[in-house]
C-alpha positions as CSV (number, residue, x, y, z in Angstrom):
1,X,91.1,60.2,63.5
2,X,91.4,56.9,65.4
3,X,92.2,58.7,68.4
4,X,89.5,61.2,68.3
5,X,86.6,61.4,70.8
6,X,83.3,60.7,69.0
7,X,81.4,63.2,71.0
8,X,83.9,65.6,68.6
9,X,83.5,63.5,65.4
10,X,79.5,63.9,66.0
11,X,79.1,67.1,67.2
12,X,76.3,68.2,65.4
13,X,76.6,70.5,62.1
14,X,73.0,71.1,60.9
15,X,70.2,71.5,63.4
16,X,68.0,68.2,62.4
17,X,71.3,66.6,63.8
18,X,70.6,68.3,67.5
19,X,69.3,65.8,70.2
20,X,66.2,66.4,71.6
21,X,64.2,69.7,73.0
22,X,63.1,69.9,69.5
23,X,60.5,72.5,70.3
24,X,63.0,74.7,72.4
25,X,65.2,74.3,69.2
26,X,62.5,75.9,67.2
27,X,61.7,78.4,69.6
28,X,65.5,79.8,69.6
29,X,65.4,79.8,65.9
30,X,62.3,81.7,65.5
31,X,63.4,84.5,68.2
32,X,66.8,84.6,65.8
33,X,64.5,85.2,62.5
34,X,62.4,87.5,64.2
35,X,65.1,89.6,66.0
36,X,64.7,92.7,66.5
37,X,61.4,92.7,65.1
38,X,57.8,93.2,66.7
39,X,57.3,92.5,71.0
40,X,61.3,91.2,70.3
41,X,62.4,94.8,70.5
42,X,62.0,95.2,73.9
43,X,63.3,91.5,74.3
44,X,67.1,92.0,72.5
45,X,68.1,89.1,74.9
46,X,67.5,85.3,74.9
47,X,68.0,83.5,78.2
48,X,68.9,79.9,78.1
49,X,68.7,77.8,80.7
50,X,68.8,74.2,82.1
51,X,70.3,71.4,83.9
52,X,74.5,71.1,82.5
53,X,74.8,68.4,79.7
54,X,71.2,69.2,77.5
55,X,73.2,70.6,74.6
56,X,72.5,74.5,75.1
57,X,75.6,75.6,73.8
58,X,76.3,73.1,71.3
59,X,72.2,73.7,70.2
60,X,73.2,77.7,70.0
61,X,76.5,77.0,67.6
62,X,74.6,74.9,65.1
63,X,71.4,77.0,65.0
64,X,73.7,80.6,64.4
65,X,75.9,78.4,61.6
66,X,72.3,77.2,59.8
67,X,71.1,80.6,59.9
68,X,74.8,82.0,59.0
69,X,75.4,84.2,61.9
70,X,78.8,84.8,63.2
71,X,78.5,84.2,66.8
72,X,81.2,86.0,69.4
73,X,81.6,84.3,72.8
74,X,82.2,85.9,76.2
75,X,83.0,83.0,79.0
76,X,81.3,84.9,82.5
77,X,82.7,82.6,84.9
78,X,86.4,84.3,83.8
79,X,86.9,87.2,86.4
80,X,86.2,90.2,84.4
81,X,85.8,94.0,85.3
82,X,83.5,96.0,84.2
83,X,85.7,98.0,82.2
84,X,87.1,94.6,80.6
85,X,83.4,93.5,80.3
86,X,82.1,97.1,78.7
87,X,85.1,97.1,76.2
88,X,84.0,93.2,74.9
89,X,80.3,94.4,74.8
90,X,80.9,97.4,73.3
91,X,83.1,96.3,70.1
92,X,80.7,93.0,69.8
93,X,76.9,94.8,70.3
94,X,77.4,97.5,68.2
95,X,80.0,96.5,65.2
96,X,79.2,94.3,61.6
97,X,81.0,91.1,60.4
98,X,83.9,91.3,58.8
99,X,82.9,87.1,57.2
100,X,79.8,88.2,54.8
101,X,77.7,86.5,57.7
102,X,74.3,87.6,58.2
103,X,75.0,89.4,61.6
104,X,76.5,88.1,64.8
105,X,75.0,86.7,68.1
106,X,77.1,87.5,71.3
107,X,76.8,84.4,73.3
108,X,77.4,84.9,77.0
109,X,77.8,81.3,78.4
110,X,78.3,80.0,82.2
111,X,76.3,83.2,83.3
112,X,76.1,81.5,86.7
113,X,79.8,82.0,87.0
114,X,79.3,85.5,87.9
115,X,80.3,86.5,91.0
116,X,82.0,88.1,93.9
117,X,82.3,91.8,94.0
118,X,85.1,92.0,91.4
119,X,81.9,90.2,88.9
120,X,79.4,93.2,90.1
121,X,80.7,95.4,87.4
122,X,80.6,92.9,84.9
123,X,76.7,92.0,85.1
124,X,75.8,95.8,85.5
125,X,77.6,96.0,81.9
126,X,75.8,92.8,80.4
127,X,72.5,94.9,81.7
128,X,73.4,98.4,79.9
129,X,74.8,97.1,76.8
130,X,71.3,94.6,76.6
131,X,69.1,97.6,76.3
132,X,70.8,99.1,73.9
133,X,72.8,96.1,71.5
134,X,72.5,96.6,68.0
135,X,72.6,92.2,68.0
136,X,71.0,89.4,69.4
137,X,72.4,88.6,72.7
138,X,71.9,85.6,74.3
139,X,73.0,84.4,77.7
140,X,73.2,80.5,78.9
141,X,73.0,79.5,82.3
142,X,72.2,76.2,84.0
143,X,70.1,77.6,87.2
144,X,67.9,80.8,86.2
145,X,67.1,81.4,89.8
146,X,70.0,82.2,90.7
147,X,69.9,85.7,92.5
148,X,73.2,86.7,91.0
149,X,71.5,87.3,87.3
150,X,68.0,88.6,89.0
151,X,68.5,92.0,87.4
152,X,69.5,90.2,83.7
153,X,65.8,88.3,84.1
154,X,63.7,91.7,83.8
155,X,65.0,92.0,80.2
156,X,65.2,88.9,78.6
157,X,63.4,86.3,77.1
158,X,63.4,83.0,78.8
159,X,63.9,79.8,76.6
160,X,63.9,76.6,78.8
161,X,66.1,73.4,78.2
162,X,64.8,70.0,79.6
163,X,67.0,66.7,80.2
164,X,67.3,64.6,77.0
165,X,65.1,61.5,77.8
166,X,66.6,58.1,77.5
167,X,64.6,57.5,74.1
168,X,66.5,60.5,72.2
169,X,69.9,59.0,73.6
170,X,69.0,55.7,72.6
171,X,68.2,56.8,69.0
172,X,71.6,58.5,68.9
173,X,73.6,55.9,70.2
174,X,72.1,53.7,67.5
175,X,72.8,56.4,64.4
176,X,76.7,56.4,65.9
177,X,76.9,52.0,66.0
178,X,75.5,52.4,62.3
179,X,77.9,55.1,61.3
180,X,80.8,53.2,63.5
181,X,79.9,49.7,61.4
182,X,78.4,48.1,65.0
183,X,76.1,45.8,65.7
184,X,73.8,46.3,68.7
185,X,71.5,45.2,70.9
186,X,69.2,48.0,71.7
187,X,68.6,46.5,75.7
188,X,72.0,47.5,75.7
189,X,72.0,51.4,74.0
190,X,68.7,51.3,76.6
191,X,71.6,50.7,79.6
192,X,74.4,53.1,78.5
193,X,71.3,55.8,78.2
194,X,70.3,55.0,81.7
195,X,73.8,54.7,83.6
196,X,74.3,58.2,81.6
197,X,71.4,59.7,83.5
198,X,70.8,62.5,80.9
199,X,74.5,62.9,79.6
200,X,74.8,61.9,76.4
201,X,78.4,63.0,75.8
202,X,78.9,60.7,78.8
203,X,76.5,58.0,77.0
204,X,79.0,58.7,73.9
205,X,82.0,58.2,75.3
206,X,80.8,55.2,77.0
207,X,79.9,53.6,73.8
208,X,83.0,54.7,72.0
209,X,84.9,52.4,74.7
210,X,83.1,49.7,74.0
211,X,83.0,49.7,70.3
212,X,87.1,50.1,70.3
213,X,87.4,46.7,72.1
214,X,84.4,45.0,70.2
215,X,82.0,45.3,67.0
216,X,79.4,43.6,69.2
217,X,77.6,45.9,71.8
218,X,75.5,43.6,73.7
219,X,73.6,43.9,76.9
220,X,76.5,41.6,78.6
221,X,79.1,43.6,77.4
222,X,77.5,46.7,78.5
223,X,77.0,45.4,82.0
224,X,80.5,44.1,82.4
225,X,82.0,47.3,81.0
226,X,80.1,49.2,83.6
227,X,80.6,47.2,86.6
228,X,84.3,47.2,85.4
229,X,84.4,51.2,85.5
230,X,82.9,51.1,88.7
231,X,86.0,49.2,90.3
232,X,88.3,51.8,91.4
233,X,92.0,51.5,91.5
234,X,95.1,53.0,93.4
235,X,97.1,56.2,92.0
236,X,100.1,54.6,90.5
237,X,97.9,51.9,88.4
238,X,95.9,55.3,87.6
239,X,98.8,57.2,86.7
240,X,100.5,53.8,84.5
241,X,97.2,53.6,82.8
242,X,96.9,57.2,81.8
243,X,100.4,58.1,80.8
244,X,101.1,54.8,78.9
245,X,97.5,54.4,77.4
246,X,97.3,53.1,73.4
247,X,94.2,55.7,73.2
248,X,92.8,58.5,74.9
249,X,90.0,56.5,75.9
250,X,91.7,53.8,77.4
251,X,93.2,56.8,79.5
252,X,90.2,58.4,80.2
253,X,88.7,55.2,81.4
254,X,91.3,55.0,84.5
255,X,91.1,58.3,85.5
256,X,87.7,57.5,86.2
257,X,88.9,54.4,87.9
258,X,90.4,56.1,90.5
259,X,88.7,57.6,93.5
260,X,91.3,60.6,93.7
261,X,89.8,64.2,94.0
262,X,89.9,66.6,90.8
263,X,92.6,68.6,92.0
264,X,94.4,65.8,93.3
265,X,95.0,63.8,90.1
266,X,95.9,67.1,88.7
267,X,98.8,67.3,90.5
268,X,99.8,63.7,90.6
269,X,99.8,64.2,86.8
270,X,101.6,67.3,86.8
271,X,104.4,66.3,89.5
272,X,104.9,63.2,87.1
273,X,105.0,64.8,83.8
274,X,108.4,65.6,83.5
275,X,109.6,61.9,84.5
276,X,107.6,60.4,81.7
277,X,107.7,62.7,79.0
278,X,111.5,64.0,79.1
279,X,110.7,66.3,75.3
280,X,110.0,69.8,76.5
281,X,107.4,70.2,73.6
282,X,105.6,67.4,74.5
283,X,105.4,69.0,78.4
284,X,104.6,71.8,77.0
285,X,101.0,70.6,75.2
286,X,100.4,68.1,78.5
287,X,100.8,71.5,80.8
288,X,98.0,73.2,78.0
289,X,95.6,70.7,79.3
290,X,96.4,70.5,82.5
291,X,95.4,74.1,82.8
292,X,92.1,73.6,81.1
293,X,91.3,70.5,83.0
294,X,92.0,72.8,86.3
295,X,89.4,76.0,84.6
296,X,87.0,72.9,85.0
297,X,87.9,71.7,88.9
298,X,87.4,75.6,89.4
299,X,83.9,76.4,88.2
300,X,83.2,72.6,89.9
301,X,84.4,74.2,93.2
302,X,82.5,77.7,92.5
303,X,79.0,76.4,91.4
304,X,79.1,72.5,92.7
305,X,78.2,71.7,88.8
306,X,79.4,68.1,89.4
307,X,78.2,67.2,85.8
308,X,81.7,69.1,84.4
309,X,83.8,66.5,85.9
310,X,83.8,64.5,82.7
311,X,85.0,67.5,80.8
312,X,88.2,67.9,83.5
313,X,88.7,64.0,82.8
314,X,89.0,64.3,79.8
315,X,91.4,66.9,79.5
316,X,93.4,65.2,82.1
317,X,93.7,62.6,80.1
318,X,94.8,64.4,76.8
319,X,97.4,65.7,78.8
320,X,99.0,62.2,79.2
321,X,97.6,60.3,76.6
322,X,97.6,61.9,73.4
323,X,100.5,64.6,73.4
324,X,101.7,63.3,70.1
325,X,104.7,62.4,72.1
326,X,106.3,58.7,73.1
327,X,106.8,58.3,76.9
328,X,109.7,57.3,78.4
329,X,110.2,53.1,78.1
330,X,111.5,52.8,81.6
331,X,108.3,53.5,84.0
332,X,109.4,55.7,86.5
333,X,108.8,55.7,90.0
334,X,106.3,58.4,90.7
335,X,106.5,61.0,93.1
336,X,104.1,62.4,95.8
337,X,103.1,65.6,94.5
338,X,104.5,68.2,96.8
339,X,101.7,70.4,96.9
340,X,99.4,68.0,98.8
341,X,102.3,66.8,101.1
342,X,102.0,70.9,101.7
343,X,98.7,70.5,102.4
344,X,98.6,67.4,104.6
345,X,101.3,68.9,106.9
346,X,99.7,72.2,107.3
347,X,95.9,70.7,108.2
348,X,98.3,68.6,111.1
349,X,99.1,71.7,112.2
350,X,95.7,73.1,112.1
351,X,94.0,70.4,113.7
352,X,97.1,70.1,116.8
353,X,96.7,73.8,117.2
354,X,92.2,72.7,117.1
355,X,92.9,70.8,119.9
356,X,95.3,72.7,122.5
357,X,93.0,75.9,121.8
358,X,90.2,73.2,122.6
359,X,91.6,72.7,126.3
360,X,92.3,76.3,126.7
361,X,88.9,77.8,126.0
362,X,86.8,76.8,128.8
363,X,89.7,78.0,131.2
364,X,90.6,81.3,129.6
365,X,86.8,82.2,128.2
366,X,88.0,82.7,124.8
367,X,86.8,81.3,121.3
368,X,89.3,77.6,120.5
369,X,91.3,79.5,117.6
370,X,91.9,83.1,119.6
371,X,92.4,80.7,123.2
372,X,96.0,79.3,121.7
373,X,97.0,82.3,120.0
374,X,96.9,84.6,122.7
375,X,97.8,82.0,125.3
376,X,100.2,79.9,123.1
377,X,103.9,81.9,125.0
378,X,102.5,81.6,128.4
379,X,101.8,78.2,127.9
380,X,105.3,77.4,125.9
381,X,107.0,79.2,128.8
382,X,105.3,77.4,131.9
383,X,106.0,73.8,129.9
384,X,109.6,74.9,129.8
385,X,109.4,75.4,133.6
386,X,111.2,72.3,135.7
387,X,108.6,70.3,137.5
388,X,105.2,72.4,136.1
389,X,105.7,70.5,131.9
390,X,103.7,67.2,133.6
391,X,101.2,69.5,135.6
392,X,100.5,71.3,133.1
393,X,99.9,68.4,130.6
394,X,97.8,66.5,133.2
395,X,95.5,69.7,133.3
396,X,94.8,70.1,130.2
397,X,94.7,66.4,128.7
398,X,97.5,66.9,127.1
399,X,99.7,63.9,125.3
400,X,103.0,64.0,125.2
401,X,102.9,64.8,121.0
402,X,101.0,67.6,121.7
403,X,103.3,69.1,124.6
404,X,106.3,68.5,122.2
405,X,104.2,70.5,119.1
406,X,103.7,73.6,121.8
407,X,107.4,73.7,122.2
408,X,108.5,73.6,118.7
409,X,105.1,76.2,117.3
């Protein structure tokens, strides 16, 4: 229990526990009690949406276990046919509980993840099986304009989620200090809810840092905490921090201290994993997260959702941190992922191959890519010429790097 995130150990289990939107709240449940009865027959779907980090999913879970519903989840950002997608909808829409629940929901989350023409199929599927489920559907998304889910708009009922306001975090992060045996200063709850700009799992974690290094959570504390996190440091402290960290937060808190990409302190963890933690079990459960944390850097990359970075954090943290393993006592010396040294060498040869195609265009009327490929053997064989290499490299502006990079492409 010490090590476990509060966001997990106050995940909410009743729906008075839920954090703001109350009226949205109440709106959900009385589509649920009302389903499929009256103007909600031709409305078997509830669309959910608003900005990542309100609580729409979390508010779903604990509405459908009040109510006792059995709720079946479908993740749209995975890549799904529509055969794969009508199979799930078909065996979830139309069949009873096997728990004694009153019915089941079939919750169809990151709806925004749809997309490409492989996802076509899929979203045609989530339409047909709509207009004709047997159970409530409901679909979550975080930008309902999006033109992907247009057709899914016509035949559902729109719910709206709105930022949690400063005051509801606030009030939150006060019932945690009290449940937690903290004192606090509420200027200070006031400052975590601000620099959490909405987030109140990020507002959580924040405060679960500071009340594992003190019982006190003044405004002071709370300033130097943040200005602290804000300091960022190089990869190797990064990776020392995070692989050798007493608790997960301790590791989270560097990999947020770092100004290394997503994907990047993916792999420096993964290159490094096998140094550190020499039990194959243990790299076994650090790999697990790793692969979660990088679902997470994907649908960042996909839908510029910036507000999941916390969640990939995390998880890269876990993978280090918490593995129920002990790292190795001798700190090893930790290697360059090879992957990005892949990486760095190919964009050189992008960008040398930019800039010979760059002098060549103009000359031979082509585009800077399709200039030094169709050129690139003339060019090798005139350099090779006696007398013409320095012509040639005085033409086109050549340096001598360059010249040598043509001979060797």
């Amino acid at each position: 229990m010490k090590d476990q995130p509060w966001v997990v150990r106050y995940t909410p289990k009743k729906i008075s526990d839920l954090v703001g939107n109350k009226a949205t709240i109440s709106k959900i449940t009385d589509w649920l009690e009302k389903w499929p009865k009256g103007i909600y027959r031709n409305q078997r779907a509830l669309l959910l949406f608003g900005p990542a980090g309100v609580g729409k999913t979390v508010a779903l879970y604990t509405i459908g276990n009040e109510l006792d519903y059995e709720i079946f989840e479908i993740n749209a950002s995975v890549k799904r046919s529509k055969k794969m997608m009508n199979e799930l909808l078909k065996i979830s829409t139309k069949t009873g509980t096997l728990t004694g629940k009153r019915g089941r929901i079939v919750l169809i989350d990151e709806l925004g993840g749809l997309s490409g023409k492989s996802d076509r199929g899929a979203a045609s599927a989530i339409k047909d099986h709509i207009q004709e489920t047997q159970v409530p559907i409901i679909l979550i998304t975080s930008d309902v304009s999006d033109s992907k889910i247009r057709p899914l708009r016509k035949i559902c009922t729109y719910i709206e989620f709105e930022p949690i306001t400063e005051e509801a975090i606030v009030k939150r992060l006060a019932t945690i200090c009290t449940k937690e045996s903290l004192t606090f200063e509420e200027p200070a709850l006031q400052t975590l809810a601000t620099s959490s700009r909405g987030d109140l799992r990020a507002a959580i974690n924040d405060l679960q840092s500071l009340g594992e290094t003190g019982s006190d959570i003044t405004s002071q504390r709370v300033k130097d905490f943040l200005r602290k996190r804000d300091q960022t440091i190089d990869i190797n402290e990064a990776l020392d921090r995070i692989f050798y960290a007493e608790t997960w937060n301790d590791a989270v808190f560097a990999a947020n201290q770092t100004d290394a990409y997503p994907d990047e302190l993916i792999r420096w963890i993964s290159s490094n994993i096998y140094a550190v933690f020499p039990d194959l079990t243990q790299q076994e459960k650090a790999l697990e997260y790793l692969s979660r944390a990088s679902i997470f850097n994907r649908r960042i990359t996909r839908t510029q959702n910036w507000r999941l970075l916390p969640y990939s954090k995390e998880l890269m943290s876990l993978s280090a941190s918490i593995i129920g393993g002990k790292p190795s006592a001798k700190r090893p010396k930790y290697q360059f992922p090879e992957w990005i040294r892949q990486m760095g060498f190919s964009r050189g040869l992008r960008q040398k191959r930019t800039l010979v195609g760059q002098s060549l265009s103009p000359i031979v009327h082509l585009s800077t890519k399709k200039a030094y490929k169709e050129y690139k053997i003339v060019l090798k064989a005139l350099i090779r010429e006696p007398g013409i290499r320095e012509e040639i490299a005085r033409d086109l502006d050549l340096s001598n790097e360059l010249v040598e990079f043509i001979l060797k492409d």
